[in-house]
DRENZA-830976 format. One record per residue (C-alpha): residue number from 1; residue in one letter; x, y, z. Coordinates in nm, 2 decimals, m for minus. Each point is the difference from the previous one (the first is absolute). Last residue first. Layout:
N
PT  nr rest     px     py     pz
PT NUM    a      X      Y      Z
...
! end
This chain:
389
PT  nr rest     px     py     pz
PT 389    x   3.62  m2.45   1.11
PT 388    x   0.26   0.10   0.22
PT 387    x  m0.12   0.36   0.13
PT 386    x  m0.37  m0.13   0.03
PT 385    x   0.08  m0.33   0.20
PT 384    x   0.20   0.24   0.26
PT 383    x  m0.31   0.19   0.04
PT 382    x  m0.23  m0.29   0.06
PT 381    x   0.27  m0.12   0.25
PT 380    x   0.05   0.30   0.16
PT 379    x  m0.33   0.05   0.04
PT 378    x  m0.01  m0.38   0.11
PT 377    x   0.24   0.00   0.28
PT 376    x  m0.24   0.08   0.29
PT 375    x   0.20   0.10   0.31
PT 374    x   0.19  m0.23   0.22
PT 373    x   0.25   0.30   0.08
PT 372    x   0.30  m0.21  m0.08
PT 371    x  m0.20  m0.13  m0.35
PT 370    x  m0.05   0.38  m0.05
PT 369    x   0.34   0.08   0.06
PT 368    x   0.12  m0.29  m0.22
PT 367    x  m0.24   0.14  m0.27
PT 366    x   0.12   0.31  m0.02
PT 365    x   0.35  m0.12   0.01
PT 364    x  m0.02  m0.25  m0.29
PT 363    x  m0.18   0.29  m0.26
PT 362    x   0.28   0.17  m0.17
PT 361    x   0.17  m0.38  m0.02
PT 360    x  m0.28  m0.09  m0.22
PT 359    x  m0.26  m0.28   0.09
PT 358    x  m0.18  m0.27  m0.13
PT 357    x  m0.27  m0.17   0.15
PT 356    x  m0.17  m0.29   0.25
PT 355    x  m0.21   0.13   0.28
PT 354    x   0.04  m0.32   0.31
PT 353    x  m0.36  m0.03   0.13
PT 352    x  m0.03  m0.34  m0.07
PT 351    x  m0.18   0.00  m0.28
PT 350    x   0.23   0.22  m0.14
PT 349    x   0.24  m0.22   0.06
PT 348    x  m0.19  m0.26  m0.27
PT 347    x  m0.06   0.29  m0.23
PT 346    x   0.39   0.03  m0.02
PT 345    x   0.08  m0.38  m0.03
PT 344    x  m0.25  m0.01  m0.28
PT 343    x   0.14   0.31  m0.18
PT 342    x   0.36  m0.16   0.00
PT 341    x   0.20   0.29  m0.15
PT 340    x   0.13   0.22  m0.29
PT 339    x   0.09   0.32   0.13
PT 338    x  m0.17   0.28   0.06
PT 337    x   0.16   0.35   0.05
PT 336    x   0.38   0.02  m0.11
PT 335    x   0.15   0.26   0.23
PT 334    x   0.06  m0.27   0.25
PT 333    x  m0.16  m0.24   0.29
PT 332    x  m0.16  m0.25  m0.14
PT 331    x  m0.28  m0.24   0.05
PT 330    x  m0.04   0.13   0.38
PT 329    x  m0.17  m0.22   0.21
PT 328    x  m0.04   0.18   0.36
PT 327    x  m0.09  m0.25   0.27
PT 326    x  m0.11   0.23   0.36
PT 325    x   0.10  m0.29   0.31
PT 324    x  m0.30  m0.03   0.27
PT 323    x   0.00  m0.39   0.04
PT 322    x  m0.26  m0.02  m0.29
PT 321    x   0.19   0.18  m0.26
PT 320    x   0.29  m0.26   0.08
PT 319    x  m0.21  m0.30  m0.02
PT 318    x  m0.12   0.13  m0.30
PT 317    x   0.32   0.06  m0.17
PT 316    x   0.09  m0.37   0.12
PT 315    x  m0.29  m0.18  m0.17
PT 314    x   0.03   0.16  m0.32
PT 313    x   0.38  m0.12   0.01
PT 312    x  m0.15  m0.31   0.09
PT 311    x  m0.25   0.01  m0.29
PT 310    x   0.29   0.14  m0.27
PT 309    x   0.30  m0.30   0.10
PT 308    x   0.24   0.10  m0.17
PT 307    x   0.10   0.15  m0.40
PT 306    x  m0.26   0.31   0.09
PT 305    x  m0.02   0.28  m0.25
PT 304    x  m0.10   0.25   0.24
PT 303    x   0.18   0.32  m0.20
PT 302    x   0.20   0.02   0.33
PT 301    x   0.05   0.25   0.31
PT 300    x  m0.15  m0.11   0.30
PT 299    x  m0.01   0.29   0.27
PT 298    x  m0.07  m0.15   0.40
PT 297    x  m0.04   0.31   0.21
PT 296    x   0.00  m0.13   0.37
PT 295    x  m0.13   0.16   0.30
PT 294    x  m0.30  m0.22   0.05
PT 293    x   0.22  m0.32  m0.10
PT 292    x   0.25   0.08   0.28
PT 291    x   0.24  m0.27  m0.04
PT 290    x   0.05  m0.06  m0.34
PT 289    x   0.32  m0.08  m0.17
PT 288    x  m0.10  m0.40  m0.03
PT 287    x  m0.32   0.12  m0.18
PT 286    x   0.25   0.15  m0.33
PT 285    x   0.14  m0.39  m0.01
PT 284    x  m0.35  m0.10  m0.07
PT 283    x  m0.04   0.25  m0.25
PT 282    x   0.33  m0.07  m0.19
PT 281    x  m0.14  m0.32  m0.02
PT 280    x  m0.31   0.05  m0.11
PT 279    x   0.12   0.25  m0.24
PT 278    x   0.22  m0.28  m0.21
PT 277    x   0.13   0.18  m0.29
PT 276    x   0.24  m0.08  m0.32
PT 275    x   0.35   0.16   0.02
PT 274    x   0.14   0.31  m0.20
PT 273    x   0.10   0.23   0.19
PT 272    x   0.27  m0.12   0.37
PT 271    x  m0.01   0.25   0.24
PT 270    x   0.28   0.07   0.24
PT 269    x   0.14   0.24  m0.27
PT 268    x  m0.30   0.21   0.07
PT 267    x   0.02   0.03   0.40
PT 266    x   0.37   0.06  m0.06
PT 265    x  m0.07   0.30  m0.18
PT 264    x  m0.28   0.09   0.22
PT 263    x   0.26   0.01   0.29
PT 262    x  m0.12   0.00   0.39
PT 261    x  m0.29  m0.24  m0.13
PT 260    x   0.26  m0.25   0.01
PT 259    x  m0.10  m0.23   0.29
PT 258    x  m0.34  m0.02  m0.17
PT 257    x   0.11  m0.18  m0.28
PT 256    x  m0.22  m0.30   0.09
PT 255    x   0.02  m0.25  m0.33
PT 254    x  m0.30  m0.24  m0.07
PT 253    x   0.06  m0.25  m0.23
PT 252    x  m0.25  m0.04  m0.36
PT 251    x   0.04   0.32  m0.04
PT 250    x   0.00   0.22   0.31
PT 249    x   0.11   0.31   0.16
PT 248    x  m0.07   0.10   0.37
PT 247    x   0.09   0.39   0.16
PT 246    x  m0.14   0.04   0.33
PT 245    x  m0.01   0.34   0.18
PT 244    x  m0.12   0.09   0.33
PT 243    x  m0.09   0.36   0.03
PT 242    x   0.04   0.24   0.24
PT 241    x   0.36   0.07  m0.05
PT 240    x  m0.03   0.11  m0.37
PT 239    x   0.30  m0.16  m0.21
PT 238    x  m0.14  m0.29  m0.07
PT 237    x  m0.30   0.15  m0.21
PT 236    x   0.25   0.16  m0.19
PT 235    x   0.22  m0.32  m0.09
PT 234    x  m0.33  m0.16  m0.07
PT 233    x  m0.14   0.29  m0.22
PT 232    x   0.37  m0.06  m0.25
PT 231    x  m0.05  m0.37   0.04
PT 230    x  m0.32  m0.02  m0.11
PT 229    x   0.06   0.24  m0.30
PT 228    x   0.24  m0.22  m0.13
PT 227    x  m0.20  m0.32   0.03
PT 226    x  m0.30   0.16  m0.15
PT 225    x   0.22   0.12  m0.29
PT 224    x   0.09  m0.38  m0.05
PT 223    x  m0.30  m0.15   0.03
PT 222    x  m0.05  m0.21  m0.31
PT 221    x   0.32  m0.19   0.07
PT 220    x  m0.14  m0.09   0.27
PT 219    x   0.11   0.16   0.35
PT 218    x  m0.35  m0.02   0.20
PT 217    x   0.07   0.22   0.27
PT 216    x  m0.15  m0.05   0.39
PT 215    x   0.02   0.33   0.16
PT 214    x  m0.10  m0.07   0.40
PT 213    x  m0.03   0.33   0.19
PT 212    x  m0.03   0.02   0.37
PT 211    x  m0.18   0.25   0.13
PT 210    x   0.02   0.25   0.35
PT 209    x   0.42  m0.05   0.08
PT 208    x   0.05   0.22   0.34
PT 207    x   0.02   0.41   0.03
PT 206    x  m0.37  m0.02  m0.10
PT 205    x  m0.12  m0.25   0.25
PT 204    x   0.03   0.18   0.26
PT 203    x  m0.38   0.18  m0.08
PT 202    x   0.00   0.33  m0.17
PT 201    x  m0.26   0.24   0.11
PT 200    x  m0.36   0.12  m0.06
PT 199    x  m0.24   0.02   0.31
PT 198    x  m0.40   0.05  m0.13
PT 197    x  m0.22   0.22   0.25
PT 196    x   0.22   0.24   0.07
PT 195    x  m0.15   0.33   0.22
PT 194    x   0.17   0.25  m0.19
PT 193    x   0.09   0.33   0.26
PT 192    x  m0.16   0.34   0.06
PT 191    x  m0.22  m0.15   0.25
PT 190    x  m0.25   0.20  m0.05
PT 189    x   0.05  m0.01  m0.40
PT 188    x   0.01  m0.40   0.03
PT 187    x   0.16  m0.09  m0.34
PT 186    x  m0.11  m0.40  m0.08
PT 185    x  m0.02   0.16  m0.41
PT 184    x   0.40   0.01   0.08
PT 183    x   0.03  m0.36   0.07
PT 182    x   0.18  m0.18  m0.34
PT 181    x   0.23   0.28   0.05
PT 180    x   0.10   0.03   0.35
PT 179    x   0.06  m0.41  m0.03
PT 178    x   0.22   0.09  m0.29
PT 177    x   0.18   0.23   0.20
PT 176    x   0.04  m0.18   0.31
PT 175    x   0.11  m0.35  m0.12
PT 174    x  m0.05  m0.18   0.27
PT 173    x   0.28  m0.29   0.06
PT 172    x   0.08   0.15   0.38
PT 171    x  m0.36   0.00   0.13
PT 170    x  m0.04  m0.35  m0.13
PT 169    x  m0.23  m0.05  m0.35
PT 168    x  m0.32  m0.04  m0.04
PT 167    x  m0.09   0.08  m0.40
PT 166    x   0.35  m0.12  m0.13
PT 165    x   0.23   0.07  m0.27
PT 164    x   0.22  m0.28  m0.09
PT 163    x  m0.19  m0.05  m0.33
PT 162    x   0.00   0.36  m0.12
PT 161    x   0.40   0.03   0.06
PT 160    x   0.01  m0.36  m0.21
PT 159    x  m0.19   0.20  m0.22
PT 158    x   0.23   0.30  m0.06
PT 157    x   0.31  m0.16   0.05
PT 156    x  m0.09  m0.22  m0.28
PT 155    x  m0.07   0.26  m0.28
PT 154    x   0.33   0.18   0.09
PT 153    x   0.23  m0.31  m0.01
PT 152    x  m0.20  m0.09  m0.35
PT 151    x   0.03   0.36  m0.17
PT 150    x   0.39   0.01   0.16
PT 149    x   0.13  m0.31  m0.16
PT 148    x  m0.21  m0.04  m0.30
PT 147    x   0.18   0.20  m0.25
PT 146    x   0.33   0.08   0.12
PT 145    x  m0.02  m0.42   0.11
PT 144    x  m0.09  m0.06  m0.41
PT 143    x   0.34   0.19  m0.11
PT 142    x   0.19  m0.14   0.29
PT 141    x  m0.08  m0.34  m0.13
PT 140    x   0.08   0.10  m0.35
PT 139    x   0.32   0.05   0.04
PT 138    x   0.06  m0.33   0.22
PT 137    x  m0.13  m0.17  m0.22
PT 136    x   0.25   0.14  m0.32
PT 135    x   0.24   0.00   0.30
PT 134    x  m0.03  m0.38   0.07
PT 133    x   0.05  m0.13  m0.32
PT 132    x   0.32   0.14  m0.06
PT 131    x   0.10  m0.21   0.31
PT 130    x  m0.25  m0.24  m0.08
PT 129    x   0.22   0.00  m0.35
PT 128    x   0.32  m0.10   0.16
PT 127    x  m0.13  m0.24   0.21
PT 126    x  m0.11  m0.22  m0.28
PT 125    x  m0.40   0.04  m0.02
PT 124    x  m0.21  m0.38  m0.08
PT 123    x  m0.17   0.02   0.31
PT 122    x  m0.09   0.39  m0.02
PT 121    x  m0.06  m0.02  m0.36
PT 120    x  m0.43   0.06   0.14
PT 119    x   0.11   0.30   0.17
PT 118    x   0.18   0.14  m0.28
PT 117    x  m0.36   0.02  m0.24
PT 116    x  m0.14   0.13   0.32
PT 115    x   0.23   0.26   0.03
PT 114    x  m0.06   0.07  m0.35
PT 113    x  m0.39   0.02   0.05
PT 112    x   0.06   0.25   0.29
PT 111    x   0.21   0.27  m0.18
PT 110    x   0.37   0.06  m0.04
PT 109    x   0.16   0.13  m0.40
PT 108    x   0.24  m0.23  m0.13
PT 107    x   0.38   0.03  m0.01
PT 106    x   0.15  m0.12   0.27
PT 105    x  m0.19  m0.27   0.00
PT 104    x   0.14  m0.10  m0.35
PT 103    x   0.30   0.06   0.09
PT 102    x  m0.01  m0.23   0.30
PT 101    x  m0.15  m0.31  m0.21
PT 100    x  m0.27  m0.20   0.13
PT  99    x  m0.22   0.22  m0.15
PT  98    x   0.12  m0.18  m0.34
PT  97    x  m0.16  m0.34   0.10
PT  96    x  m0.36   0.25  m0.03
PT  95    x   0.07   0.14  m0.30
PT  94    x  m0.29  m0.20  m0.20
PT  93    x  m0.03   0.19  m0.28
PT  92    x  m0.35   0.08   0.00
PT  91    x  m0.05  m0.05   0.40
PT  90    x   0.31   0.16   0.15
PT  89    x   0.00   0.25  m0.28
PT  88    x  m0.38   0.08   0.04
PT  87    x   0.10   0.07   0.37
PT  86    x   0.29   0.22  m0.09
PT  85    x  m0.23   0.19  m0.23
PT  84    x  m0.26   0.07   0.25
PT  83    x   0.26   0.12   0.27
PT  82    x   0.13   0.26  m0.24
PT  81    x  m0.31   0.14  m0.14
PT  80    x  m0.05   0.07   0.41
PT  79    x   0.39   0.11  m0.01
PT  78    x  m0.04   0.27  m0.26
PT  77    x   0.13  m0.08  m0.34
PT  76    x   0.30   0.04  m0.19
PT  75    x   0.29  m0.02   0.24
PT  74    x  m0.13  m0.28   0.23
PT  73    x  m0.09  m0.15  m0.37
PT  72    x   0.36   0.02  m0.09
PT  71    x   0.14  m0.14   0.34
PT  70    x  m0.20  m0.28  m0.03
PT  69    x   0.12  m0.07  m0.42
PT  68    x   0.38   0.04   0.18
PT  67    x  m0.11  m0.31   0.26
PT  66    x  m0.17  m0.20  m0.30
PT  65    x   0.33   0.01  m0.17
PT  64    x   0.23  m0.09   0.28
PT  63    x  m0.26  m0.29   0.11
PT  62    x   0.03  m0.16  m0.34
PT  61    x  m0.26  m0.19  m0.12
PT  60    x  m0.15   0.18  m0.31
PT  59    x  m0.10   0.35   0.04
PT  58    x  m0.07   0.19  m0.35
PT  57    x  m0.22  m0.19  m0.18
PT  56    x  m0.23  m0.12   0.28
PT  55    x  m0.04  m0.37   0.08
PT  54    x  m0.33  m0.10  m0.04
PT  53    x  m0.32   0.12   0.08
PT  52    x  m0.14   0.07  m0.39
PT  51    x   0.17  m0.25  m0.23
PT  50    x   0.32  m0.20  m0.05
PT  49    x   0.15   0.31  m0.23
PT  48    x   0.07   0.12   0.27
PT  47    x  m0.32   0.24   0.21
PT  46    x   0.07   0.38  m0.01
PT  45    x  m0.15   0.13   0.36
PT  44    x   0.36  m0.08   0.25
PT  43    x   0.27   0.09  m0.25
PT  42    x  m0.24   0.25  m0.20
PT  41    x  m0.08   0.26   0.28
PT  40    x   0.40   0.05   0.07
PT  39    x   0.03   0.05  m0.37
PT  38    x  m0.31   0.23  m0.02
PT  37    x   0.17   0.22   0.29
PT  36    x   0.38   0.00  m0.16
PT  35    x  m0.21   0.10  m0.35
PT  34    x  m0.22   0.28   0.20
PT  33    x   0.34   0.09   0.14
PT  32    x   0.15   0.07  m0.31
PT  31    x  m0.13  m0.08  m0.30
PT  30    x  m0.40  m0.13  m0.08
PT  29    x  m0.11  m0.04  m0.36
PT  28    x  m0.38   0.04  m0.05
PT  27    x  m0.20  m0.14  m0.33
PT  26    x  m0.25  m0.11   0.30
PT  25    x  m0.06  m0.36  m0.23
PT  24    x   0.09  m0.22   0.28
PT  23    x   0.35   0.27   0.10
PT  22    x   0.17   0.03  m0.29
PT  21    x   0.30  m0.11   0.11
PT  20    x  m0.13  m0.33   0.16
PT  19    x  m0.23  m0.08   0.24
PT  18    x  m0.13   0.25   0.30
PT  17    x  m0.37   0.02   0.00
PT  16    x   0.02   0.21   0.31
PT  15    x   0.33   0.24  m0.09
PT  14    x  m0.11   0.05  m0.36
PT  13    x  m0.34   0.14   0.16
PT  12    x   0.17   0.21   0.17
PT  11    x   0.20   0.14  m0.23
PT  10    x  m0.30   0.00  m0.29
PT   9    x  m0.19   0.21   0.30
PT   8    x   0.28   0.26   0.01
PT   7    x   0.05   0.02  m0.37
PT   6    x  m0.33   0.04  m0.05
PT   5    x   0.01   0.29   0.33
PT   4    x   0.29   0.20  m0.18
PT   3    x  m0.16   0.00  m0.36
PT   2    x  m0.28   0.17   0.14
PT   1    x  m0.36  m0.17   0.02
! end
């Protein structure tokens, strides 16, 4: 091995054990920005004197300080490294009254797990950090819509399209070029014309609202990316004309924030992280919005950890399956894959017909076109349960 690639792998390896000049036995001196980096590595990995997990070396308390180390690691490390260390600071060095102050929000790096972490201040947020507060969301909100917005509108169109079409349709709805289409083996060569046998066209219906769609979101503390990516779909889901969208959050209270589905960022700040969880509540307040049950799309989003009643919420999804309404349970709704959940409460809905899973944002408008098209969920199911395991 050349001189150049030992030095090179003592560097890096000086960089990952950290410690003291030296570097854990490495023999390797850092200067420059290697020493700027290792420094900026140190104050959140190089436990006090109090032991591993405690307060880092080289941050303390003070908001002005933590806010120049942000700013350092924004400069050192790409933002994905970024994200992860601001969450370990949060949770090592617990930063978290410290994100109530502006500078300190102007300073970190947006992602969903921070927003979360901001959501769950909300009640304890003087006004002039929710005003801080509010574009790190607010940020990130238009991040996630870039990435959902248009898969999810053009996924939808596309089956509620499917659904409206109609085989007998009035001389005015037919579609004449799909019904040419699905008829050309009915070509008469003497009559030099296609004799249809099948009529494709749109029925009325498709200029007018075809599903309604109930999102009921467990917002424990546990469910914080969940939460954020529900409100993001719901605001989308909103905005199509031919649906009917619902947006319900719950704790132990219900809250109905479907009056402000217009704004995702006031969607999330309506939201209140961190409660316990009564589902059969929330569930029974989710039947009062349903008036078409065989047009209805009812999505539960929760890790089923029940704090109510669990029979009589059992009791009111299958009243609900039974009067034509399609129950979604989705354990989560992120990038994270399976969560930690009731497993009891999810072979229970299984039972009753209601698939019980994970899934990633990537993956929410495939299966809300399929659940609007009343196909068969479970090979997107099976695959989703591959990608998160």
């Amino acid at each position: 091995m050349s001189d150049e690639h030992g030095d090179e792998r003592l560097r890096r390896w000086r960089l990952a054990l950290g410690g003291a000049d030296g570097g854990e036995g490495t023999g390797y001196s850092l200067s420059g920005t290697d020493a700027a980096v290792d420094a900026a590595l140190g104050a959140l990995y190089d436990g006090s004197p109090d032991g591993p997990g405690q307060r880092g070396a080289g941050l303390g308390a003070s908001a002005p300080r933590v806010a120049r180390w942000l700013g350092d690691i924004r400069q050192y490390f790409p933002s994905t490294v970024v994200q992860v260390m601001q969450a370990d600071a949060i949770e090592r060095l617990n930063l978290t009254r410290l994100l109530l102050e502006p500078e300190m929000l102007d300073a970190v790096e947006p992602d969903v797990h921070l927003v979360g972490t901001l959501l769950s201040l909300n009640r304890v947020m003087p006004d002039k950090s929710k005003r801080a507060a509010r574009k790190v969301v607010a940020k990130v909100v238009a991040e996630l819509e870039r990435r959902v917005a248009q898969p999810t509108r053009t996924a939808l169109s596309g089956a509620l399209n499917r659904a409206a079409r109609v085989n007998r349709p009035r001389h005015h709805d037919i579609d004449w070029d799909k019904t040419i289409r699905a008829n050309l083996r009915h070509y008469q060569a003497d009559l030099r014309t296609v004799v249809p046998e099948r009529l494709v066209g749109y029925g009325r219906r498709a200029q007018s609202v075809q599903r309604d769609i109930v999102l009921c979101v467990d917002q424990s503390g546990s469910m914080a990316a969940s939460v954020v990516y529900s409100g993001v779909f719901s605001a989308v889901l909103a905005s199509m004309r031919s649906l009917k969208t619902s947006l319900v959050v719950f704790d132990t209270a219900v809250v109905d924030l479907t009056d402000k589905l217009a704004d995702p960022v006031d969607v999330l700040f309506g939201t209140q992280l961190g409660g316990g969880t009564d589902i059969n509540r929330a569930i029974a307040y989710g039947q009062q919005l349903i008036t078409r049950p065989r047009d209805t799309i009812f999505v539960l989003i929760s890790d089923l950890y029940e704090g109510g009643v669990r029979d009589e919420m059992l009791r009111r999804v299958a009243a609900m399956t039974t009067a034509g309404v399609q129950v979604i349970a989705l354990l989560a709704l992120s990038d994270e894959g399976a969560p930690d959940y009731d497993h009891e409460n999810a072979a229970a809905l299984a039972a009753l017909g209601v698939p019980a899973f994970a899934c990633t944002p990537d993956v929410f408008p495939e299966l809300m076109a399929a659940a609007i098209e009343r196909r068969d969920l479970h090979p997107i199911i099976e695959r989703t349960k591959a990608a998160t395991q």
